[in-house]
Backbone of each chain as ProteinMPNN parsed JSONL, in Angstrom:
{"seq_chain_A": "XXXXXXXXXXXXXXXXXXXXXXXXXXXXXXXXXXXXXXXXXXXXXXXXXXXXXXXXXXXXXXXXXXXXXXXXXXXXXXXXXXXXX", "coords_chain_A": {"N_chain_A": [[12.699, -38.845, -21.882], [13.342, -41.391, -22.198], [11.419, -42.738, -21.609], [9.304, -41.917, -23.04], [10.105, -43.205, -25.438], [10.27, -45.819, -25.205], [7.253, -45.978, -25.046], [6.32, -45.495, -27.608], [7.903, -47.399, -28.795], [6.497, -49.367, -27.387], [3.734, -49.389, -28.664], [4.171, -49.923, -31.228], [4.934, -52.201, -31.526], [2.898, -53.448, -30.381], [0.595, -52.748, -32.216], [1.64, -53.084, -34.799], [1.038, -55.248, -36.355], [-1.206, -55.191, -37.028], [-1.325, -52.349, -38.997], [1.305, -51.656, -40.477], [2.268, -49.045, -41.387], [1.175, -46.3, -39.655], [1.205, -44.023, -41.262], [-0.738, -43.169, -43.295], [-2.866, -43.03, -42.067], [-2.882, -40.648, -40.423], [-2.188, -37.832, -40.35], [-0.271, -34.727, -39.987], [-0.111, -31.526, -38.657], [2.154, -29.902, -38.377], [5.291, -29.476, -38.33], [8.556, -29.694, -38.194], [11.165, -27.419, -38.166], [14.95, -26.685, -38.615], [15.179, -23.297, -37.618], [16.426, -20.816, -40.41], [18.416, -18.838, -40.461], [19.39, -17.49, -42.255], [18.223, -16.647, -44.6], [16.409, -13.77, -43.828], [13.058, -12.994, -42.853], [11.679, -11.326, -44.29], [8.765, -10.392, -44.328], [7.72, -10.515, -42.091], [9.089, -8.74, -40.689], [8.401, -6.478, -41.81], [5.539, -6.472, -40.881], [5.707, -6.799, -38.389], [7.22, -3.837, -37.688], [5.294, -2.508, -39.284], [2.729, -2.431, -37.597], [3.861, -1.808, -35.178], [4.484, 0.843, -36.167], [1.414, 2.145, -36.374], [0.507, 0.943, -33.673], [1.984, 2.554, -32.268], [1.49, 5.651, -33.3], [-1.786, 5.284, -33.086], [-1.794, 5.683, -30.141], [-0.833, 7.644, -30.004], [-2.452, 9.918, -30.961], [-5.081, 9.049, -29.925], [-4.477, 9.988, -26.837], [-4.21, 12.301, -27.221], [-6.327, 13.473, -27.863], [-7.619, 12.436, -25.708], [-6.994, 14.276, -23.637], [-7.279, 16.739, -25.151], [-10.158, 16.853, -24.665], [-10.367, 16.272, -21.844], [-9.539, 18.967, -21.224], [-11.434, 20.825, -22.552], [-13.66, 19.761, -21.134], [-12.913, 20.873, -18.57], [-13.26, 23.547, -18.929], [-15.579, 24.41, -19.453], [-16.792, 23.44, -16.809], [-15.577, 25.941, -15.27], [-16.555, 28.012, -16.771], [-19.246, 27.422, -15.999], [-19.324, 28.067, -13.035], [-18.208, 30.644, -13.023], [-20.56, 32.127, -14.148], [-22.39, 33.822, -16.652], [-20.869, 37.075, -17.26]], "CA_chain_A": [[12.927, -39.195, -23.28], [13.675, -42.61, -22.555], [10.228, -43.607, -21.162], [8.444, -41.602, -24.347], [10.933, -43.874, -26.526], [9.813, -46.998, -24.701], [6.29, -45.832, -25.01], [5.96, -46.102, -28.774], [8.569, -48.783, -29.33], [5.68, -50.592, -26.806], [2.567, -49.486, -29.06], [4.473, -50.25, -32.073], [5.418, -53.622, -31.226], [1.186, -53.804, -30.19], [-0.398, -52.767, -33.226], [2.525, -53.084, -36.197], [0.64, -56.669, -36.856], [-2.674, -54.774, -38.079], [-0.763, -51.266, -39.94], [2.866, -51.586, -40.74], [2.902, -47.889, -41.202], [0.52, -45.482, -39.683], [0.959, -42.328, -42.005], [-1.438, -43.096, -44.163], [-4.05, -42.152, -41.305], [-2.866, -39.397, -39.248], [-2.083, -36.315, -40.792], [0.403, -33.361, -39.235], [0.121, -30.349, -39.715], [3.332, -29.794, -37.491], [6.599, -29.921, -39.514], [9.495, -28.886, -37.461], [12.28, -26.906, -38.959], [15.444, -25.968, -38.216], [15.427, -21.762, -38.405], [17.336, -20.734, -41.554], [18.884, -16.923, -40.261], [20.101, -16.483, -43.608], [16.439, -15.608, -45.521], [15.225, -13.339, -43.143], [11.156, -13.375, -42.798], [11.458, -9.594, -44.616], [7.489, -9.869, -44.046], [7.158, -10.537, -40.702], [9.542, -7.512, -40.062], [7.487, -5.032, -42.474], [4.267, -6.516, -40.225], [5.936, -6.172, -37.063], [7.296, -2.6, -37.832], [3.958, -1.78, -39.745], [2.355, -2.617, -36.371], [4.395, -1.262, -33.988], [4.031, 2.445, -36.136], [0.018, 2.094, -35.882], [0.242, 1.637, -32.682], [2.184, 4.026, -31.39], [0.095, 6.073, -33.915], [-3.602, 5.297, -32.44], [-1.574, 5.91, -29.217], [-0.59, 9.542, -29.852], [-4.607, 10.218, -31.096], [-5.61, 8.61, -28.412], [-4.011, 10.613, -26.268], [-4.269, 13.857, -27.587], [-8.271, 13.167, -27.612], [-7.991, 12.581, -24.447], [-6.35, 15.701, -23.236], [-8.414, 17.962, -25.357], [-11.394, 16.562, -24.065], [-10.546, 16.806, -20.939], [-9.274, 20.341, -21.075], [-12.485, 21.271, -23.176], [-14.854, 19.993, -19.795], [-12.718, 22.311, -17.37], [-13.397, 24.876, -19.276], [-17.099, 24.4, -19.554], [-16.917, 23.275, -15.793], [-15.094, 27.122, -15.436], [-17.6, 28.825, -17.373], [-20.703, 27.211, -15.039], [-19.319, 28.51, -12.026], [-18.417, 31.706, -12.92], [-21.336, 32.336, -15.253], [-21.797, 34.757, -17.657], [-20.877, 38.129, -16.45]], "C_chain_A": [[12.917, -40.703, -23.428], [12.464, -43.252, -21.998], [9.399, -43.429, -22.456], [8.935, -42.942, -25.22], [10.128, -45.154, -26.441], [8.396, -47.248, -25.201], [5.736, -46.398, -26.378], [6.935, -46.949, -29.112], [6.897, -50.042, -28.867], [4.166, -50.693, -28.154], [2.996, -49.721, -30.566], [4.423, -51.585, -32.73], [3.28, -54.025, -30.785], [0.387, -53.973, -31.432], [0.569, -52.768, -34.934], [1.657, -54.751, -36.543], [-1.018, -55.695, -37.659], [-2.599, -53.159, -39.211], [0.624, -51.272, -40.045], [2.648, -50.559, -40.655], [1.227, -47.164, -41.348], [0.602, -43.773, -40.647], [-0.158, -42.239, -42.86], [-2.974, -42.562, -43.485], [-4.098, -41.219, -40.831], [-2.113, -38.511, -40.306], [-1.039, -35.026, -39.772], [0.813, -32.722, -39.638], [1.225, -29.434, -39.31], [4.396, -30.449, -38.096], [7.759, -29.097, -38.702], [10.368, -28.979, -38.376], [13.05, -26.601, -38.501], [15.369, -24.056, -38.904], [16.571, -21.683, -38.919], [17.554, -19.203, -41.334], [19.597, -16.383, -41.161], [19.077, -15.834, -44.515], [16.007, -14.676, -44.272], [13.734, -13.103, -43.313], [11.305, -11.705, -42.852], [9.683, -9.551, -44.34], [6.873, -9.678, -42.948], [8.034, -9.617, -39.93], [8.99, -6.711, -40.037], [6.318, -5.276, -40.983], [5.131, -6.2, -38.65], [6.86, -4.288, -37.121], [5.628, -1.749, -37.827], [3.159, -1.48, -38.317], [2.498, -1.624, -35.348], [3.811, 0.721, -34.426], [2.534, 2.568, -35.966], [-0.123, 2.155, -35.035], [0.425, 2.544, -32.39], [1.027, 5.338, -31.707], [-1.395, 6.254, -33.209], [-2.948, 5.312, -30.937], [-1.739, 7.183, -28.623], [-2.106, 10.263, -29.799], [-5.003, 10.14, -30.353], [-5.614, 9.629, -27.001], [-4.263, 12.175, -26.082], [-5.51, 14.449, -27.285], [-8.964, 13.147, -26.207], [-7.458, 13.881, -23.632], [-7.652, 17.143, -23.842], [-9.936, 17.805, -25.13], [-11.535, 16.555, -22.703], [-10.006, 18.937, -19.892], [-10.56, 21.306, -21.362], [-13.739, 21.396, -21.65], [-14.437, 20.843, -18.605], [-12.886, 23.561, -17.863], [-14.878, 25.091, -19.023], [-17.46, 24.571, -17.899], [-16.831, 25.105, -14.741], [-16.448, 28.208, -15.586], [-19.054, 28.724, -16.725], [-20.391, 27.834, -13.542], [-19.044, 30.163, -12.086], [-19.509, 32.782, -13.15], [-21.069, 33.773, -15.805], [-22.222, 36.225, -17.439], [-21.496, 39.172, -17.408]], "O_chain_A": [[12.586, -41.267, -24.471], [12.541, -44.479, -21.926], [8.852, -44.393, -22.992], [8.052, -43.682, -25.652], [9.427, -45.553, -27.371], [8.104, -48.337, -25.696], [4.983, -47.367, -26.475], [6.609, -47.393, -30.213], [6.4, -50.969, -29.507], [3.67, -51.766, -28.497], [2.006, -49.714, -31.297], [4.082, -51.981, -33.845], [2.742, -55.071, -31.147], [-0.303, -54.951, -31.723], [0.047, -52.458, -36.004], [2.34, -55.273, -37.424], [-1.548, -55.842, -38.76], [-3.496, -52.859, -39.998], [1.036, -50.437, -39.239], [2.691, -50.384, -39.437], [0.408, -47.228, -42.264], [0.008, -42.713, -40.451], [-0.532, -41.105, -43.158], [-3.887, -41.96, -44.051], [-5.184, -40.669, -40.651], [-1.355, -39.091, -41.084], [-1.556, -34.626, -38.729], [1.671, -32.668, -40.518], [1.295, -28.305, -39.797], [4.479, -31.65, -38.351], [7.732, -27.867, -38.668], [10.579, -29.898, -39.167], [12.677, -25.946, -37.528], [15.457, -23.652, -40.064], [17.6, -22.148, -38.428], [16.904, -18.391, -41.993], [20.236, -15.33, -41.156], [19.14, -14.719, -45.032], [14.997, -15.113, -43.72], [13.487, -13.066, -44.518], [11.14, -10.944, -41.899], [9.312, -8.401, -44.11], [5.877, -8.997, -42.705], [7.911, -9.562, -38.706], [8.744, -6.018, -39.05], [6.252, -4.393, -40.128], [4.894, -5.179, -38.005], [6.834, -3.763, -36.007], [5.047, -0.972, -37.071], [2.994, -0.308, -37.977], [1.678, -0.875, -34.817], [3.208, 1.535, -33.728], [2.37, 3.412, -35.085], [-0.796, 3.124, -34.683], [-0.385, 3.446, -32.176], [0.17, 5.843, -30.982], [-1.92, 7.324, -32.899], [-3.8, 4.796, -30.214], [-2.265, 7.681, -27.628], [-2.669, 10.907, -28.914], [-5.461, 11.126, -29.774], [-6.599, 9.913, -26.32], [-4.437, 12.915, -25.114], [-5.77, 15.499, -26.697], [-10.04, 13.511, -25.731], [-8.26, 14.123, -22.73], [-8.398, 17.965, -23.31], [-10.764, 18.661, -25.445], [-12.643, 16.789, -22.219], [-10.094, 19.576, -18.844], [-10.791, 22.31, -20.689], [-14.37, 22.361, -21.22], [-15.21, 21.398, -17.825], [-12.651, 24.577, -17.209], [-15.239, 26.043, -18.331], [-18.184, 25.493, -17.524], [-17.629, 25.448, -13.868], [-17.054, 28.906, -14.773], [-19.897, 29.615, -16.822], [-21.397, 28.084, -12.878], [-19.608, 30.9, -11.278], [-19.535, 33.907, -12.652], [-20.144, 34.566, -15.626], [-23.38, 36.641, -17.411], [-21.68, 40.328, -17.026]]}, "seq_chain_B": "XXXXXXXXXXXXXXXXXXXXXXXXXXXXXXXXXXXXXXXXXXXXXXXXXXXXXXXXXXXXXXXXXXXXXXXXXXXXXXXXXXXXXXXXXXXXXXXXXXXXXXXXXXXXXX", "coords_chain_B": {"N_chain_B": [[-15.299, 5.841, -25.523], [-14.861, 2.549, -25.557], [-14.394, 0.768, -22.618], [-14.525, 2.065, -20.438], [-16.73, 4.243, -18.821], [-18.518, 7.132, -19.8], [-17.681, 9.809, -17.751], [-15.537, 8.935, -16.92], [-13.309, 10.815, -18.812], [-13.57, 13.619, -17.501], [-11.721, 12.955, -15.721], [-8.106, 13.674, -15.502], [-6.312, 12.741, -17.832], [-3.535, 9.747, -18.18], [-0.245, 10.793, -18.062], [1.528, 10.048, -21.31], [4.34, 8.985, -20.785], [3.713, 6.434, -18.187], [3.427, 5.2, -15.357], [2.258, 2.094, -15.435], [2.54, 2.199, -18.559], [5.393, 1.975, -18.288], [6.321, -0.057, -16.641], [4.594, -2.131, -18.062], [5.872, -2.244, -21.093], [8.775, -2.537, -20.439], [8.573, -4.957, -19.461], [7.345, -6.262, -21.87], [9.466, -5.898, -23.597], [11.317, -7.478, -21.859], [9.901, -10.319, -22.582], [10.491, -10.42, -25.042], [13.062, -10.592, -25.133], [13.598, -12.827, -23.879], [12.175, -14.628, -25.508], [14.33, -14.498, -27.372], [16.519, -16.333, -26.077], [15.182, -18.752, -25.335], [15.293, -19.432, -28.259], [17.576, -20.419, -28.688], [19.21, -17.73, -29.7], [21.308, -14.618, -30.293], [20.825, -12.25, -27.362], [20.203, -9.735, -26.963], [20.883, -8.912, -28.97], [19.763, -9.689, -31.759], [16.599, -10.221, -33.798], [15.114, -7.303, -33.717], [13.296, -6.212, -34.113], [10.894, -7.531, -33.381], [11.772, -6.944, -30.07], [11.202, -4.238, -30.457], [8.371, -4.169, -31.089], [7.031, -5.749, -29.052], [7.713, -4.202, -27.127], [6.495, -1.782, -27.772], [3.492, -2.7, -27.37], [3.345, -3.637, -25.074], [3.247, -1.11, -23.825], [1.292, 0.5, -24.645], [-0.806, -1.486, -23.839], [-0.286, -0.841, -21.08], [-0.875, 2.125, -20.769], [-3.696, 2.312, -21.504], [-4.619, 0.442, -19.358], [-3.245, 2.042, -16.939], [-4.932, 4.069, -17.391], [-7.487, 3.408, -16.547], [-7.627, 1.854, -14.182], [-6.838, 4.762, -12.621], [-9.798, 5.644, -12.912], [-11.086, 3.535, -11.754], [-10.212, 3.87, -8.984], [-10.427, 7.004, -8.666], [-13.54, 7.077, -8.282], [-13.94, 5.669, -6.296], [-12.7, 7.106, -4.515], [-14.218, 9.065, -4.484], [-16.968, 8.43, -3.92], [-16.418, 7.495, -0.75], [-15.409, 10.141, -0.111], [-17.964, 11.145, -0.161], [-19.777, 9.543, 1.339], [-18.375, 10.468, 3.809], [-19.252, 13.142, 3.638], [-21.88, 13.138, 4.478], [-22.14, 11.475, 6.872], [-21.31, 13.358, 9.157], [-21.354, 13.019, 12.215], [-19.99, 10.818, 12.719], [-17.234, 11.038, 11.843], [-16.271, 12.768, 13.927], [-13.731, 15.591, 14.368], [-11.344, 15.077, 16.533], [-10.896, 16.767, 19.746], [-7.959, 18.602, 20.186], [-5.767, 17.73, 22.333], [-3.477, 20.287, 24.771], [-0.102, 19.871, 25.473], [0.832, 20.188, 28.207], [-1.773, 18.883, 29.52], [-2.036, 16.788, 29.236], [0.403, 15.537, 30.57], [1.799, 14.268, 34.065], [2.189, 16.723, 35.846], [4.849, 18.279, 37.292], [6.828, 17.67, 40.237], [9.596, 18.766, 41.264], [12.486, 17.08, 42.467], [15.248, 17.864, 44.185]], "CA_chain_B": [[-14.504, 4.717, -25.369], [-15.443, 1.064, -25.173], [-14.383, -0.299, -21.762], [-14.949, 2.768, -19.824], [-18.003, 5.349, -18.627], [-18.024, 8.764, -20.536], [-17.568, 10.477, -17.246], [-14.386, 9.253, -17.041], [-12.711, 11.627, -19.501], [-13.736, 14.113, -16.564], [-10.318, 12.748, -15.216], [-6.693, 13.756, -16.458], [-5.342, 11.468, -18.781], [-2.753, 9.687, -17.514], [0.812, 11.053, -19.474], [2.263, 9.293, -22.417], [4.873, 8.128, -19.816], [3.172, 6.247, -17.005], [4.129, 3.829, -14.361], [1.417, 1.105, -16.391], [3.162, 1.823, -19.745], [7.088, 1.891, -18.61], [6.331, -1.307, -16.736], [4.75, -3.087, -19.208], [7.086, -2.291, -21.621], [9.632, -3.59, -20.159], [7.805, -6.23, -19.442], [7.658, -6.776, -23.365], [10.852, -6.314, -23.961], [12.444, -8.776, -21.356], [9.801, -11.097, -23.188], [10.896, -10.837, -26.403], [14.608, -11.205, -25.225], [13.133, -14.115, -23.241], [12.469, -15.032, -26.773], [15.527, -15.009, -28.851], [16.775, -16.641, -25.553], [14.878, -19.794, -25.651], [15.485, -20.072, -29.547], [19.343, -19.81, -29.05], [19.789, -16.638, -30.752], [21.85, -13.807, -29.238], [20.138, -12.204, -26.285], [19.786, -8.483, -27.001], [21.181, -8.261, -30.563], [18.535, -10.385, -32.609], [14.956, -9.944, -33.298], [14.739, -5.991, -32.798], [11.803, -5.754, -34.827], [10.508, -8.276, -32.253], [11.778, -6.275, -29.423], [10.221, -2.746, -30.159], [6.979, -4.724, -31.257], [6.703, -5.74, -27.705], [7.764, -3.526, -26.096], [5.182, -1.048, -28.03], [2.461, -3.823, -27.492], [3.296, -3.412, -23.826], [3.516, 0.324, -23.841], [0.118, 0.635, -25.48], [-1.737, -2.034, -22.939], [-0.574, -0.342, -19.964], [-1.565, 2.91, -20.849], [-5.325, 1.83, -20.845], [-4.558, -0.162, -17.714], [-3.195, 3.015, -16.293], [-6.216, 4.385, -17.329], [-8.41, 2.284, -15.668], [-7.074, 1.957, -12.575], [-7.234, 5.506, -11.955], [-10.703, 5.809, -13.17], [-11.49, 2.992, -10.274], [-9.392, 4.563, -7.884], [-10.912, 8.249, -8.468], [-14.584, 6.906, -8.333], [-13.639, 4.806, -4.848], [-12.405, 8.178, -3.334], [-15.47, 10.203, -4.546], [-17.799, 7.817, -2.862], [-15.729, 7.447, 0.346], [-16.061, 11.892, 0.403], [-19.896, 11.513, -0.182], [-19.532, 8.921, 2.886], [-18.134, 11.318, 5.142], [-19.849, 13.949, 3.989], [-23.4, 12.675, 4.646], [-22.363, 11.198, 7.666], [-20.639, 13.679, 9.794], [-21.191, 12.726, 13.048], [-19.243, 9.118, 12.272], [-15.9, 11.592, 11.864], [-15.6, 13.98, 14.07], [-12.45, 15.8, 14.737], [-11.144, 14.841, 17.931], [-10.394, 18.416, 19.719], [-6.211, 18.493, 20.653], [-5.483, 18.004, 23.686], [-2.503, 20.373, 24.967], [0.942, 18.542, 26.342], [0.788, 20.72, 29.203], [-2.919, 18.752, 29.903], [-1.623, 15.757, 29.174], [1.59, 15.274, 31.159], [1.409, 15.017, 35.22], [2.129, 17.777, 37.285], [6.214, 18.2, 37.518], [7.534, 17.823, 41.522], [11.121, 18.37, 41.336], [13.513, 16.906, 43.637], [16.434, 18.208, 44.734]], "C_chain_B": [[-15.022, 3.501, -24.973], [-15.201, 0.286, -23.809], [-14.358, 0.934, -20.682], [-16.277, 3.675, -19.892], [-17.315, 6.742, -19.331], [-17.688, 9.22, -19.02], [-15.796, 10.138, -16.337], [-12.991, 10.309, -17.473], [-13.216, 13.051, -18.816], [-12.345, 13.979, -16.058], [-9.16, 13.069, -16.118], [-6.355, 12.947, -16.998], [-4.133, 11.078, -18.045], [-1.52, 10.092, -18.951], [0.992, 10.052, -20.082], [3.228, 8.172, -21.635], [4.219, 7.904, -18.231], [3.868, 5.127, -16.156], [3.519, 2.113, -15.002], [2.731, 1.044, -17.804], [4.967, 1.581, -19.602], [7.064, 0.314, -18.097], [5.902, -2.519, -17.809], [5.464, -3.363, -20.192], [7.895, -2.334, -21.647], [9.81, -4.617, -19.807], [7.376, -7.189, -21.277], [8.707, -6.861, -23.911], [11.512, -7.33, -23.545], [11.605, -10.211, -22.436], [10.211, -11.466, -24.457], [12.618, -11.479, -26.208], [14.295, -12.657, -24.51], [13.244, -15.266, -24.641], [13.26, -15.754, -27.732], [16.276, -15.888, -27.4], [16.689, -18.218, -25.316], [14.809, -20.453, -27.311], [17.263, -20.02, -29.815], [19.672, -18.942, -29.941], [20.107, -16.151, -29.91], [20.554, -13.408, -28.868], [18.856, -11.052, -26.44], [19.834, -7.945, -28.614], [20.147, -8.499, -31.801], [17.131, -9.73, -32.311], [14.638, -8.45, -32.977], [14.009, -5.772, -32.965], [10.549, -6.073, -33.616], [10.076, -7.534, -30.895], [10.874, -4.994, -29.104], [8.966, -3.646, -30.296], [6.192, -5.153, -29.762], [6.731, -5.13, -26.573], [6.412, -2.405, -26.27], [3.77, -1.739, -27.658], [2.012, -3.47, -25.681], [2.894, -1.934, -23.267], [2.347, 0.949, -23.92], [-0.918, -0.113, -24.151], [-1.532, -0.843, -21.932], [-0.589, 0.444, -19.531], [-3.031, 2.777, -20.669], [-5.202, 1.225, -19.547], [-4.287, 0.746, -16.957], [-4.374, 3.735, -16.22], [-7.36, 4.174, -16.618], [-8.38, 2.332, -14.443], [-7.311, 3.626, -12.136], [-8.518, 5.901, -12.186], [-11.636, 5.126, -11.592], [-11.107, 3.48, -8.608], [-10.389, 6.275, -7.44], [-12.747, 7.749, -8.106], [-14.969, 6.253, -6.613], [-13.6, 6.151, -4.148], [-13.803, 9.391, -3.885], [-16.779, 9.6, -4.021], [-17.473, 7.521, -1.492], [-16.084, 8.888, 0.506], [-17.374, 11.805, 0.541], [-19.857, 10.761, 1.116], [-19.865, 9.872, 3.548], [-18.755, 11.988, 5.134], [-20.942, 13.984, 4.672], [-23.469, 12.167, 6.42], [-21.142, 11.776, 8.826], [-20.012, 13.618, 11.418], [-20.328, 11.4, 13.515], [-17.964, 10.16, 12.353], [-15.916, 12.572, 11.962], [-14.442, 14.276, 14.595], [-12.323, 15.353, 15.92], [-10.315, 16.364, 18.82], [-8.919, 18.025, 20.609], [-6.594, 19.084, 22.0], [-3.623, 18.985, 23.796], [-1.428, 19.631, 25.748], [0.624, 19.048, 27.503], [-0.642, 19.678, 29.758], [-2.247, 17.085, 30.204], [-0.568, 14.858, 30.52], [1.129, 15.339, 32.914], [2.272, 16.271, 35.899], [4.051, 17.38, 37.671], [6.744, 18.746, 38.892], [9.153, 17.73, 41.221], [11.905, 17.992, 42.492], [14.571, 16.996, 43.616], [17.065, 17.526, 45.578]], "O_chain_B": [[-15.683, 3.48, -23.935], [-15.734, -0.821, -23.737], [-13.98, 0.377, -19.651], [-16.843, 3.813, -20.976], [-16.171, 7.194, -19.38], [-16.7, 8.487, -18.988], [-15.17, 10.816, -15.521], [-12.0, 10.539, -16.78], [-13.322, 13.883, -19.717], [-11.744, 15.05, -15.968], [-9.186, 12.798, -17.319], [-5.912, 12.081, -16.244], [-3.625, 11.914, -17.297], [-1.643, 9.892, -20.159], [0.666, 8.994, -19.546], [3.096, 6.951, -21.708], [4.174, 8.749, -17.337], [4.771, 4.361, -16.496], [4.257, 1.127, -15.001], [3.561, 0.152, -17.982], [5.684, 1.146, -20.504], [7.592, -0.554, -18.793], [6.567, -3.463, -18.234], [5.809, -4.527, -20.393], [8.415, -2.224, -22.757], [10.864, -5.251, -19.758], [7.218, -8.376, -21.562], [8.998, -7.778, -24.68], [12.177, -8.07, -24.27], [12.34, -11.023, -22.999], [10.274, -12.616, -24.891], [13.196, -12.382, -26.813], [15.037, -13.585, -24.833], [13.966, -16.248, -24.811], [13.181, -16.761, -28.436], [17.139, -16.464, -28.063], [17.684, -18.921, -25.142], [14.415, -21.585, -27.594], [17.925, -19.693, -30.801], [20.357, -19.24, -30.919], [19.765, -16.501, -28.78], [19.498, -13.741, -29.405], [17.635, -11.073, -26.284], [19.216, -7.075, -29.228], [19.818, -7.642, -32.621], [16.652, -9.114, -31.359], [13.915, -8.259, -31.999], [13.465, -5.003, -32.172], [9.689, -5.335, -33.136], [8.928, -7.378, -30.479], [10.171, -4.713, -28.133], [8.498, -3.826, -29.172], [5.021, -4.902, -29.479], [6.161, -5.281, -25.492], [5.575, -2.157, -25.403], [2.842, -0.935, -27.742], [0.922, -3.186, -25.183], [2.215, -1.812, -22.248], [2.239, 2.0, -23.288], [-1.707, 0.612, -23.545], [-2.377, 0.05, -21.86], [-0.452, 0.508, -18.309], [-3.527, 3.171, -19.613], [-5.865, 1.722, -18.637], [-4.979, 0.662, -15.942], [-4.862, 4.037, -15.131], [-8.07, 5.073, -16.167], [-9.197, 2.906, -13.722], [-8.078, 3.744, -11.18], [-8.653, 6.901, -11.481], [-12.369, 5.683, -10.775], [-11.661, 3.389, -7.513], [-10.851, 6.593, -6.344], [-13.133, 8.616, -7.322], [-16.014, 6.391, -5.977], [-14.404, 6.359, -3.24], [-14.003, 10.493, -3.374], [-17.665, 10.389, -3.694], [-18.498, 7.211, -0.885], [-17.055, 9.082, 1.238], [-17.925, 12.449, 1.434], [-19.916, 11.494, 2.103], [-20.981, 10.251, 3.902], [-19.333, 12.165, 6.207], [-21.06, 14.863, 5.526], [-24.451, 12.359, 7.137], [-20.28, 11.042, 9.309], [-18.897, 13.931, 11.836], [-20.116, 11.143, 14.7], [-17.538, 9.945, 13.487], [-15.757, 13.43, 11.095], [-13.922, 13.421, 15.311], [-13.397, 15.19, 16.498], [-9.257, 16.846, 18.415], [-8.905, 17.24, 21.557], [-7.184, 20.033, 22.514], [-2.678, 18.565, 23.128], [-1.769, 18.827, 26.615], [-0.065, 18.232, 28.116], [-0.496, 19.726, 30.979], [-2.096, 16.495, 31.274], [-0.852, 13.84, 31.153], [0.308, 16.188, 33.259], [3.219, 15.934, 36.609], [4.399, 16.341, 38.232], [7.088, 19.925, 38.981], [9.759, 16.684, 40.988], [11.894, 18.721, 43.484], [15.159, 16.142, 42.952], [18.142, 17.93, 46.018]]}, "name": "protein", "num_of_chains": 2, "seq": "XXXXXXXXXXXXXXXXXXXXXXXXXXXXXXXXXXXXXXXXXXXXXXXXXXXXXXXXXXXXXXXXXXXXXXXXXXXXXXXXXXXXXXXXXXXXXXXXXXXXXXXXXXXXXXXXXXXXXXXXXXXXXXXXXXXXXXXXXXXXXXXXXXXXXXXXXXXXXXXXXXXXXXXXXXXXXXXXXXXXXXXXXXXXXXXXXXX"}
């Protein structure tokens, strides 16, 4: 901390003779906040809920799809070896 | 399916609960408590939305990763059988020897 400090006190003390105050060039789009845990971010709950049920969701499908598809080829697999009596 | 061969789904699915999805998902969970951890919030109590979100996130990957893996796994041991089969003289049994053959010849002394 105390070398950073040093760092721009040094480039301050370098170039404060040709911009007294750089803001007028640099731009940030980085604004630190302290978090406020009294609003909760009700949207970024809904989206992380919303989320979470989709997945699981295209999990279960998923799943299921895969099961009856592979139940469907042992049957077929079944039906080629015994053939048809 | 997009990151596998159709002749995959030839193989069992792996269950809902797998060794892929319980690890990862608890592998999402500790991250999220990792989370409220490095933002000084309580540990376990905060953020649950957070929590399940990762943990489902996790739960979800490493189902396909379970997937996968045994897809590579089953395809490894069905070319290893064609191996052997093809080349039987490379592994043949070795015929048992009895102990009796083995052992020398018991002089007792008295």
């Amino acid at each position: 901390m105390r070398t950073s400090q040093l760092l721009l006190s040094g480039s301050h003390a370098l170039c404060s003779h040709l911009f007294p105050s750089w803001s007028f060039l640099t731009r940030s789009a980085f604004v630190a906040r302290k978090p406020n845990y009294d609003h909760p971010n009700w949207f970024g709950v809904g989206l992380a809920f919303g989320t979470t049920a989709a997945l699981w969701v295209l999990l279960f499908k998923h799943h299921n799809e895969d099961v009856m598809e592979y139940e469907r080829r042992q049957k077929e697999r079944q039906h080629k070896c015994t053939g048809c009596s | 399916m997009l990151f596998l061969p159709d002749e995959a789904r030839s193989l069992p699915p792996p269950p809902l609960v797998n060794k892929g999805s319980v690890w990862l998902g608890f592998a999402g969970w500790t991250a999220a408590l990792l989370d409220n951890g490095f933002n000084h919030r309580p540990v376990i109590r905060a953020g649950v939305h957070r929590q399940i979100l990762f943990t489902t996130v996790g739960w979800f990957v490493g189902y396909f990763l379970t997937k996968h893996t045994e897809y590579i796994h089953a395809k490894r041991d069905r070319e290893l059988f064609e191996y052997v089969k093809q080349h039987p003289e490379d592994f043949k049994a070795t015929e048992k020897k009895r102990i009796g053959e083995l052992l020398e010849d018991f002089h007792p002394v008295r």
